[in-house]
C-alpha positions in Angstrom: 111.1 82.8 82.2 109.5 86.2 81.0 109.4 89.0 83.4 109.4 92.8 83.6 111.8 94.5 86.3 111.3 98.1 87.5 112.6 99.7 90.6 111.0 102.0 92.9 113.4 104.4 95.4 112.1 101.4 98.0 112.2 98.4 96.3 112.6 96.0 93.2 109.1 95.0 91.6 108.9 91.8 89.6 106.4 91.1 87.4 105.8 87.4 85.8 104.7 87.4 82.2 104.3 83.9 82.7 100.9 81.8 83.5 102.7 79.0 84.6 105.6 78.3 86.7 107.0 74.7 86.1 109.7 73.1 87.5 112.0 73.5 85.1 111.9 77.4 86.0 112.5 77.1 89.4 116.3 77.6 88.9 115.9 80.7 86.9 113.3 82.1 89.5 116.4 80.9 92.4 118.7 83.0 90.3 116.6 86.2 89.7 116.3 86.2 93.4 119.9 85.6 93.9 120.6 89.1 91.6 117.9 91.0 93.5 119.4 90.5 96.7 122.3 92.4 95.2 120.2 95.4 94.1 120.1 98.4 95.9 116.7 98.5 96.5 116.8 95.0 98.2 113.2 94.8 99.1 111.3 93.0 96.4 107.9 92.8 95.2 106.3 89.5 93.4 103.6 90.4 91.3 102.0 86.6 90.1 99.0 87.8 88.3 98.8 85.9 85.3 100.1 82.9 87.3 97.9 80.3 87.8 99.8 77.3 88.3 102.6 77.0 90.2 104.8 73.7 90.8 105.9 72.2 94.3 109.1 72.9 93.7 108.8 76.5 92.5 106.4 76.7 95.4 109.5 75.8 97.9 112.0 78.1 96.1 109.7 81.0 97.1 109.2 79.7 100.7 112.7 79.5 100.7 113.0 83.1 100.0 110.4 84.3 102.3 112.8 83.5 105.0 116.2 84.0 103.4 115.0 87.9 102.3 113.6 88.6 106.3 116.5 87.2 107.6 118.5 89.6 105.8 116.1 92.1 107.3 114.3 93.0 103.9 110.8 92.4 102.9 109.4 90.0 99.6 105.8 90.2 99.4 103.7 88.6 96.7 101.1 90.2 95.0 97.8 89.8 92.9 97.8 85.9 93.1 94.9 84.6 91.0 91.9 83.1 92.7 93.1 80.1 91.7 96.3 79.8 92.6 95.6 81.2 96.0 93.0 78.5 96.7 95.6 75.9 95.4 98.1 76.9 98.0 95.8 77.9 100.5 94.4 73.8 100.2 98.3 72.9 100.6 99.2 75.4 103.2 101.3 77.4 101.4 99.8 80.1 101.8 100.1 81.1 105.2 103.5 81.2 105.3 104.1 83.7 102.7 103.7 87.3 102.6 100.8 88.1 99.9 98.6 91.1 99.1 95.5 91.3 97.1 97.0 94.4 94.9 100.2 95.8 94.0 99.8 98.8 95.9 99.0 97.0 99.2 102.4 95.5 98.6 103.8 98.5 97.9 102.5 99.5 101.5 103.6 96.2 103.2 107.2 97.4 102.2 106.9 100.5 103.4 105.3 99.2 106.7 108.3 97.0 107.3 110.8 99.6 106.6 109.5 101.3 109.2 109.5 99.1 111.8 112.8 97.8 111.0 114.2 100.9 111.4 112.2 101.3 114.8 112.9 98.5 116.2 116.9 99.1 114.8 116.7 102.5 117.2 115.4 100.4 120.1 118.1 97.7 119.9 120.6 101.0 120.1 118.9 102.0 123.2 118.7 98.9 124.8 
């Protein structure tokens, strides 16, 4: 699986040089999210843009990670899904249950939104 890594002070951005994500991937996609967990900057960003086919069970290892990553109180947001793909998984109600922006720099924003209120509602549980 192709991909670019960069990291930002807030967060890891992955970017998929790939316009296709079979099943045979999903394993490597599992374990790039595995070492990304372990990065400092443990918030990640998905960029899918030239993706425009995505298998079910690549489709569930993402899923998986929505919840996995906000359970360990960080955010993964998916970014600048073709119009295709986001039909696709809008049709199989995939959609909905992840977190996607249009653009990059919403996502960027989404992480940053998060981080806040994590860290309000982290003062709050002090309080309380």
């Amino acid at each position: 699986m192709n991909f670019k890594l960069s990291t930002k002070e807030k967060f890891a951005q992955i970017e998929l040089e790939e316009t296709s994500l079979s099943a045979n991937m999903t394993a490597e996609l599992d374990n790039l999210l595995s070492e990304c967990v372990k990065m400092p900057e443990k918030n990640i960003v998905l960029s899918l843009k030239p993706v425009i086919e995505v298998a079910p069970e690549a489709a569930l290892v993402l899923l998986d990670w929505q919840s996995r990553f906000y359970e360990l109180k960080q955010s993964f947001v998916l970014c600048e899904l073709s119009g295709q793909l986001e039909n696709r998984w809008d049709e199989d109600g995939i959609l909905e249950q992840l977190n996607t922006t249009p653009t990059l720099s919403e996502a960027w924003d989404i992480v940053q939104m998060e981080e806040i209120e994590r860290e309000l509602f982290s003062d709050y549980d002090e309080e309380g």
